[in-house]
C-alpha positions as CSV (number, residue, x, y, z in Angstrom):
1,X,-9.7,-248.2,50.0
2,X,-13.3,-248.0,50.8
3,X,-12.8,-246.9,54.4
4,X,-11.0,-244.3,52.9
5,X,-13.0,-243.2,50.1
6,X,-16.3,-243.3,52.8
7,X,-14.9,-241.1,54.9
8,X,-13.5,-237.1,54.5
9,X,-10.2,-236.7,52.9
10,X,-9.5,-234.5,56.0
11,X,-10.6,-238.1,58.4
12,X,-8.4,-240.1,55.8
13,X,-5.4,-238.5,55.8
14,X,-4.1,-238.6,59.0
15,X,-4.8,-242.4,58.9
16,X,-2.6,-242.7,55.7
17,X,0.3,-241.0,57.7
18,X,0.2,-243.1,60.0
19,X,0.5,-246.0,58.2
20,X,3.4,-244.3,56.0
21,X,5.0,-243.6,59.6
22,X,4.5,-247.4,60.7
23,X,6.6,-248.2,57.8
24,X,9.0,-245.8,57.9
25,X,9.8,-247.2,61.8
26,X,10.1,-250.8,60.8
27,X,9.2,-252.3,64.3
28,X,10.6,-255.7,64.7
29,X,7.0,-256.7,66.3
30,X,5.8,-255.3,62.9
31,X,7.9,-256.7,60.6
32,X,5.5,-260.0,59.9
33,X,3.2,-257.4,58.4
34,X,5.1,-255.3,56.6
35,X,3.2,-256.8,53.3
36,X,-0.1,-256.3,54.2
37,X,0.9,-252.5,55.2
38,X,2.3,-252.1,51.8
39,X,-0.7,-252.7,50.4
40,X,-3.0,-250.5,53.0
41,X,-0.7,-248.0,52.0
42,X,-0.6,-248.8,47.8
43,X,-4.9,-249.1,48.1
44,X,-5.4,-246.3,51.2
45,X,-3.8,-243.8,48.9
46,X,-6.3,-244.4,46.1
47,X,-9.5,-244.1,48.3
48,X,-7.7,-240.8,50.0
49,X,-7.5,-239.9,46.0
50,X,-11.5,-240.7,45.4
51,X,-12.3,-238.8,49.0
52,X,-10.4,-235.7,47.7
53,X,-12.0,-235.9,44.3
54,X,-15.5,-236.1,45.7
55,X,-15.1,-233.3,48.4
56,X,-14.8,-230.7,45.0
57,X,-18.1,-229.4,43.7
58,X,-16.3,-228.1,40.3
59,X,-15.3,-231.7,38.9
60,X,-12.7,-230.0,36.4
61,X,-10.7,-228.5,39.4
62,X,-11.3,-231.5,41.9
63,X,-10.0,-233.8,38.9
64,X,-6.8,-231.2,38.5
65,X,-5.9,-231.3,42.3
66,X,-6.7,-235.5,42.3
67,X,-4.0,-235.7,39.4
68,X,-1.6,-233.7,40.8
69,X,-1.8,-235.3,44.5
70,X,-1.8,-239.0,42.9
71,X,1.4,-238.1,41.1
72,X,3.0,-236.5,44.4
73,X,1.6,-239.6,46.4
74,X,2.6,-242.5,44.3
75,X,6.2,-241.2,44.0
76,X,6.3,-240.7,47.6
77,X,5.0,-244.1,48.2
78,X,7.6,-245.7,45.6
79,X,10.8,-243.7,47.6
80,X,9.3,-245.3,50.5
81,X,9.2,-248.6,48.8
82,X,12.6,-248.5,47.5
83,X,14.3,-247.3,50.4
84,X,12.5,-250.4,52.5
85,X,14.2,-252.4,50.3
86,X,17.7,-251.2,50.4
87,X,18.0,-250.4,53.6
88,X,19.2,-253.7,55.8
89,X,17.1,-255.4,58.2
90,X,19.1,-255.6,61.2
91,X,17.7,-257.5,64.3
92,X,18.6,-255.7,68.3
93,X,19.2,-258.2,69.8
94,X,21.6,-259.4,67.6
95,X,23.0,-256.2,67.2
96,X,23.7,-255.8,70.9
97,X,25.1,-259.3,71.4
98,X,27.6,-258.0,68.6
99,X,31.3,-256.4,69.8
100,X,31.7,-252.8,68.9
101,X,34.4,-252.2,66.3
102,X,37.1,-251.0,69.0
103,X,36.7,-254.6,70.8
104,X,37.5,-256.4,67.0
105,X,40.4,-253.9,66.4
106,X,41.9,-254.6,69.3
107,X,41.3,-258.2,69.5
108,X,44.1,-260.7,68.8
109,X,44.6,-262.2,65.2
110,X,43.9,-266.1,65.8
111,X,45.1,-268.5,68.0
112,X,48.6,-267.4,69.0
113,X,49.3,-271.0,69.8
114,X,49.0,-272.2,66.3
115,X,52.3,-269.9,65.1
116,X,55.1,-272.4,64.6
117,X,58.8,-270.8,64.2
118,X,61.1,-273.1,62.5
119,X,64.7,-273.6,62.5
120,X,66.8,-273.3,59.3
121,X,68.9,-276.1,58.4
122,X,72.6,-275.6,59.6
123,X,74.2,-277.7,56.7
124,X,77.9,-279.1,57.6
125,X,80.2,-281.0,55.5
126,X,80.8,-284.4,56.7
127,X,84.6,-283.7,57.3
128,X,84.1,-281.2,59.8
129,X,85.5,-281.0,62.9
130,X,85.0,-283.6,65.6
131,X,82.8,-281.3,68.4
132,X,80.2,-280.9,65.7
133,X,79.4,-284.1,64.5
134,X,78.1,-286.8,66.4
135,X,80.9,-289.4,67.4
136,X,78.8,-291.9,66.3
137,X,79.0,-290.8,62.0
138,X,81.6,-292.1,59.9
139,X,82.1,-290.9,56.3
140,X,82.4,-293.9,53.9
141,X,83.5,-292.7,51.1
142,X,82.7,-289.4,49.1
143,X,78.7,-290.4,48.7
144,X,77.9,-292.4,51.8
145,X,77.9,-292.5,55.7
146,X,77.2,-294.5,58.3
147,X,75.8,-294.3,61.7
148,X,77.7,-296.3,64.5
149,X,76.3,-299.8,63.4
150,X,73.5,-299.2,61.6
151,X,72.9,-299.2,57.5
152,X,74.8,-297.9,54.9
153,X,73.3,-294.7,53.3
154,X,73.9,-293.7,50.5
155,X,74.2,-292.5,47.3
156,X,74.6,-288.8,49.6
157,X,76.0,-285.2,49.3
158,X,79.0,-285.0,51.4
159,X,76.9,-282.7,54.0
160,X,75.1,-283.4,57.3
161,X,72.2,-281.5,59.4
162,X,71.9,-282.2,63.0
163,X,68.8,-281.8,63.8
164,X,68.3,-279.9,68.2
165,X,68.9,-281.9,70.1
166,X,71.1,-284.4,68.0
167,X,67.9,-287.0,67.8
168,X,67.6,-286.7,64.1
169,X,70.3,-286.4,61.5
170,X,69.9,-285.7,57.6
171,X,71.8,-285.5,54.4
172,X,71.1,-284.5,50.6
173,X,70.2,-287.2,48.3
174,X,72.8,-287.0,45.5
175,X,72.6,-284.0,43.6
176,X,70.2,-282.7,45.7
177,X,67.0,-285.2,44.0
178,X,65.5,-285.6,48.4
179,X,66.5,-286.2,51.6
180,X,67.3,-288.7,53.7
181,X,66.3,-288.7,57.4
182,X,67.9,-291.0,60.2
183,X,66.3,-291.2,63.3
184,X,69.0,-292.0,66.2
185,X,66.6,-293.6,68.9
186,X,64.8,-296.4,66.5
187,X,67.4,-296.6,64.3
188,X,65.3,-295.9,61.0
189,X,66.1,-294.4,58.0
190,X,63.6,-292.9,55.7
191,X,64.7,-292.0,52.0
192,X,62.3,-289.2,51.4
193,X,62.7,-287.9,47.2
194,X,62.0,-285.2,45.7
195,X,61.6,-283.5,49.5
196,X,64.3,-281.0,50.5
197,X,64.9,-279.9,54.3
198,X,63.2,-276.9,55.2
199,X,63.7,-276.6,59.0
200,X,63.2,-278.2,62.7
201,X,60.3,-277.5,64.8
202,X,61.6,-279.0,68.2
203,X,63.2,-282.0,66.9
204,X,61.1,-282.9,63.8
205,X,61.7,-281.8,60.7
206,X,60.0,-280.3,58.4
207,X,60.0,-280.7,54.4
208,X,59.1,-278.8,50.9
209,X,58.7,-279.6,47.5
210,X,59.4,-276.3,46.4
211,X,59.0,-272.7,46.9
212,X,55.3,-273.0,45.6
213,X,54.8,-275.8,48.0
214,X,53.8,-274.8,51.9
215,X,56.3,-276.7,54.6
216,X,55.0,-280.1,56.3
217,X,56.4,-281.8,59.2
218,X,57.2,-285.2,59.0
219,X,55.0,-287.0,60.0
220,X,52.1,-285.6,57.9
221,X,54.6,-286.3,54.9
222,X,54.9,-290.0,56.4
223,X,51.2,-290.2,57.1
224,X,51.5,-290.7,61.1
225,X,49.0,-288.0,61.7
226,X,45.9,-289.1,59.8
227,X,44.0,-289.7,62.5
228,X,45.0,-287.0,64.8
229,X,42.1,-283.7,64.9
């Protein structure tokens, strides 16, 4: 402000543009001072102001022209200001690390190995014919079955689902309250309520609670998985 006011408002102006074009070409190098150009800019105008004011010999017109170029200059300076401040500070080198828009239109929607496709249950009624059921299943009853020589189950819906590749085998829980799940190789049962078949993935199944309820495979419903990433 005193450099300013020191020197000839002709002198003084050219070094306020400059600083007003500084500004206006935000430098990265720069950027660290971008405050203390603010205020060279805020102070510098008011010393150009006092330069301009002395270089008049007739004080009423000097103080006329001062008034009127403080009111252009301060609202210039505030445009400036508030345009700094909207306007986002965007670093290049991050900018040209960063993929043009074509590369993220045409760039695949996450991992296309993560898309699981399940199989709908194929429900059959346990009297069907011979070439779809196991050989091993016996109806016992109208509410219970039995696989070769393993445990009774029951009480059941009179329907079966054979799961690909015939490892797994399921039935309704009476009146459709679960599911229960027989697993051919270890000979296990698992009497899952309140869990309805959903589909096969492979040969595990997957279960719901409900429409509202995503699907889960079986052994996240059985808690095998807890430790798996």
């Amino acid at each position: 402000m005193l450099l300013l006011a020191c020197l000839p408002w002709w002198a003084g102006l050219p070094l306020l543009l400059a600083l007003a074009a500084i500004q206006l070409a935000q430098l990265p190098r720069l950027q660290r001072y971008a405050d203390v150009l603010r205020y060279a800019l805020r102070w510098g105008l008011i010393g150009l102001l006092a330069a301009s004011y002395l270089a008049f010999d007739r004080r009423a017109l000097g103080l006329t022209v001062t008034m009127l170029a403080a009111l252009a200059g301060f609202s210039l300076l505030v445009l400036l200001e508030s345009w700094q401040g909207r306007k986002p500070q965007r670093d290049p080198s991050a900018a040209a690390a960063a993929p043009e828009w074509r590369e993220l239109a045409l760039a695949p929607i996450g991992p296309a190995d993560t898309l699981i496709e399940l199989e709908p249950p194929h429900w059959l009624a346990l009297g069907a014919a011979a070439d779809e059921l196991p050989a091993d299943v016996v109806q016992r009853g109208g509410n219970s079955c039995q696989v070769g020589q393993g445990p009774r189950i029951e009480p059941i819906e009179p329907q079966i689902c054979v799961a690909p590749g015939r490892r797994w085998l399921a039935w309704p829980i009476a009146a459709w309250r679960g599911v229960v799940l027989y697993d051919r190789a270890c000979a296990r049962v698992y009497k899952l309520r309140g869990w309805q078949l959903y589909g096969w993935h492979g040969s595990e199944a997957w279960l719901s609670r409900g429409e509202d309820h995503a699907p889960m495979a079986l052994s996240h419903v059985l808690g095998q998985d807890r430790y798996e990433p």
